[in-house]
N, C-alpha and C positions, 0 to 999 in steps of 0.2 A: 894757379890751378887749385881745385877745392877738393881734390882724390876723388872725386868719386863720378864713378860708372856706370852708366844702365844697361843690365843684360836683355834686351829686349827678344823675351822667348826664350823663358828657362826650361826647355825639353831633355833632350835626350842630353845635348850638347850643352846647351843654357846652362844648366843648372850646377853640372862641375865646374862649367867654367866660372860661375859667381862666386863660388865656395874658393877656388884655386887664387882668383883674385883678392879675395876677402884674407889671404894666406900672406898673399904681397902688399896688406897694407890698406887697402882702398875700400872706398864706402861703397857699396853695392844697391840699388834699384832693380828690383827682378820683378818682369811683368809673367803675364800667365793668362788663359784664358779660362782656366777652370776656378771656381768660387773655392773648392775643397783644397787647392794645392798655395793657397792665401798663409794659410797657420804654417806648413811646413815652410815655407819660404822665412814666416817669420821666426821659426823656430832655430833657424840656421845662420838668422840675425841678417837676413835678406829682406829690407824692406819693401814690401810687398804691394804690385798695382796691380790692379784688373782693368787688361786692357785688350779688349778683343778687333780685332780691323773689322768685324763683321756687324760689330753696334752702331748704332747710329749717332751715340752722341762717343764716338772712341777717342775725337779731336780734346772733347774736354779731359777723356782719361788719361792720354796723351802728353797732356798741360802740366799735369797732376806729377805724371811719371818721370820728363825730363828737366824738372825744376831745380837750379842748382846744378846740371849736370856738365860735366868736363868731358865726357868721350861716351857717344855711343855706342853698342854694338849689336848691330842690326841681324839676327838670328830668329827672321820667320821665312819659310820654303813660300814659294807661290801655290803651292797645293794647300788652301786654307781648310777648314773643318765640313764647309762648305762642299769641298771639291773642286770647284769653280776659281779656276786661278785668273779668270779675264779681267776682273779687275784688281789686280794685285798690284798695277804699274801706276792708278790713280790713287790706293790707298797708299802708296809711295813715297807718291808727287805731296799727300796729304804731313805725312812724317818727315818729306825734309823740308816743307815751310814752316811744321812747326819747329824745328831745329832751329832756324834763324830767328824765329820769335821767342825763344825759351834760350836767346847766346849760347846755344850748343858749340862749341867749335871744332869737334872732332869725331869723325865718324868711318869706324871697321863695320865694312858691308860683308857679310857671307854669300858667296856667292857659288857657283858650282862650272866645274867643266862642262856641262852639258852647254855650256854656252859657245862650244868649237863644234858640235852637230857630228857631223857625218865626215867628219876632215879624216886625211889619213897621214901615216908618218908622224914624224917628229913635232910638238904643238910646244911652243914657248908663247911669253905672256907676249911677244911681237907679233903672234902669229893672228889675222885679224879672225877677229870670232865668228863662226856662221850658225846662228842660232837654227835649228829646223823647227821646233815645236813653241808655244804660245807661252809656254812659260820661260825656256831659254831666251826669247826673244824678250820679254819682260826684263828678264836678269839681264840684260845687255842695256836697256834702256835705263834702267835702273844704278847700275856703274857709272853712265856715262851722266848723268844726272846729279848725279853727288861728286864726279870727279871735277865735272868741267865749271863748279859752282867756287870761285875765287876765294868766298868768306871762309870755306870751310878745307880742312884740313884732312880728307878724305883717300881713305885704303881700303881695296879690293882684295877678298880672298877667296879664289877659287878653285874649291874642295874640292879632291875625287869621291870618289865611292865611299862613302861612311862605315868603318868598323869598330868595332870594340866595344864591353859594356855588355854582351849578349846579343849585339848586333852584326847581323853576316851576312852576305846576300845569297852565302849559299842556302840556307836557311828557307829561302823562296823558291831558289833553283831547283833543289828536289825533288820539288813538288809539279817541276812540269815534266811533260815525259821527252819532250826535245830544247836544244838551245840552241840557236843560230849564232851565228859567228863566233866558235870555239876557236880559230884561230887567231884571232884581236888578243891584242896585249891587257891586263890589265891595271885600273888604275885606281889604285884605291889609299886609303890613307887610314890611321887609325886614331881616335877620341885622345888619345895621350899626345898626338902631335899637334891634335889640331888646337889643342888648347892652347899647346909648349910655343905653337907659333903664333898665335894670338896675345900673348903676355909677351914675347919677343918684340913684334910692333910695338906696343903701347911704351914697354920701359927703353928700346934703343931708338923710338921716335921714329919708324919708318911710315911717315905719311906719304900720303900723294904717290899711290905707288899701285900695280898690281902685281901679287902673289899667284901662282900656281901652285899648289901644295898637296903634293901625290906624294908618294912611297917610290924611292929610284929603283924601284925592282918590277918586272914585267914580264913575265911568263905570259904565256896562252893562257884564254881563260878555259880550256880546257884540262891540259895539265893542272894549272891551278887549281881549280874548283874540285875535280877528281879528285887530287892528292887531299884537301880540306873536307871533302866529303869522307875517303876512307879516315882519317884521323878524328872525325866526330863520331865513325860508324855508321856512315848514311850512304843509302846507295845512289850512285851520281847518277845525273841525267843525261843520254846520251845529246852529247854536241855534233852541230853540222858547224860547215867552214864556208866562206866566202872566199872562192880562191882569187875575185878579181880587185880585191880588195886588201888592205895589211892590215887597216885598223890607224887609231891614234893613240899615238902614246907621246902621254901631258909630260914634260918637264920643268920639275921645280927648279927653273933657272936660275930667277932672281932669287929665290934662296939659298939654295947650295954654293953657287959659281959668282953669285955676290956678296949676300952675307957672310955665306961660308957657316950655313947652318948644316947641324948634324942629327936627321932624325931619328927617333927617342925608340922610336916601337915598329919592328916589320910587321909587315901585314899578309 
């Protein structure tokens, strides 16, 4: 092994997580899509590519970025800059051949819940996925793409709801004046675990695996988002309920009840 990691998609997430890794030892590759976020990258001693899925020649930037690299990790949403996530699953297919062309041997895919749809009750990583929208259904194909590929050494993780950092979803919800299915659990995770559990994989080797990784707490998102709304000073949105429905609530199975991980930050 040579240390070192490409954070592919130093954003919100990306970017701690390079720095967090750079903590534990490891030589970091951080791509980006913006020209201007080049200098800070390198100013943080994150060698720095520009690499947009949206360019046309991105295969060459691509060449560039995983040279020498020991473990990918794969941190771009299918909502590109674009907007247009439909072809998200062929710029993909494009990054894991280069993988095997560049002896990448190991690859942490970001993935999301949204890949269980409209399921209700109890979801573990057994529970088979029903993608309903074009991107979830990409993220599904995408998993199975990088798992069932022999050469490669390949972990799923799939994130709930994203917090921390200034990031909340009440923040959005305010702003509507209703919210449907106020009685759904919800499932959300926060920027401090998703990291804690990303360096968990890589230094105790859990490949060839998928993750579920929420927060084991689940309130209504109605009480919840209320209660977070008067604690920021914001007035909540009224919610309505789905009564023929419960909702899914994601459990980090193979986390908690197997590795027996303990998460860092409630949400």
């Amino acid at each position: 092994m040579n240390n070192k990691i490409a954070v592919f998609g130093c954003g919100w997430l990306g970017l701690p997580l390079a720095t967090s890794l750079q903590k534990l030892g490891y030589k970091i590759n951080g791509s980006t899509t913006t020209k201007d976020k080049l200098s800070l990258l390198k100013e943080l001693s994150i060698m720095p590519f520009l690499v947009d899925l949206n360019d046309n020649d991105f295969t060459t930037q691509l060449d560039a970025f995983l040279s020498n690299v020991d473990i990918l990790i794969i941190n771009i949403p299918p909502r590109m800059k674009t907007g247009d996530a439909s072809s998200y699953l062929a710029k993909m297919k494009i990054v894991h051949k280069q993988c095997k062309i560049t002896n990448v041997k190991k690859v942490i895919f970001v993935s999301s819940t949204s890949v269980y749809g409209n399921l209700n009750g109890d979801i573990t990583e057994k529970t088979t996925p029903k993608p309903q929208t074009s991107a979830a259904k990409q993220l599904v194909a995408i998993e199975q793409l990088f798992l069932n590929d022999s050469s490669l050494k390949a972990t799923i993780i799939r994130f709930g709801g994203l917090i921390g950092h200034g990031r909340h979803p009440i923040n959005h919800l305010v702003k509507k004046n209703e919210v449907t299915n106020g009685n759904y659990p919800i499932n959300l995770i926060d920027i401090t675990d998703c990291i804690s559990i990303i360096e968990l994989i890589i230094e105790k080797n859990y490949w060839n695996e998928i993750f579920n990784a929420v927060y084991p707490n689940y309130p209504s998102k109605e009480e919840y988002y209320t209660q977070i709304a008067h604690n920021k000073g914001l007035k909540p949105p009224v919610f309505t309920s789905d009564e023929s429905n419960s909702g899914k609530k994601v459990i980090s199975y193979n986390l908690i009840f197997v590795k027996f991980y303990n998460f860092v930050t409630s949400v």
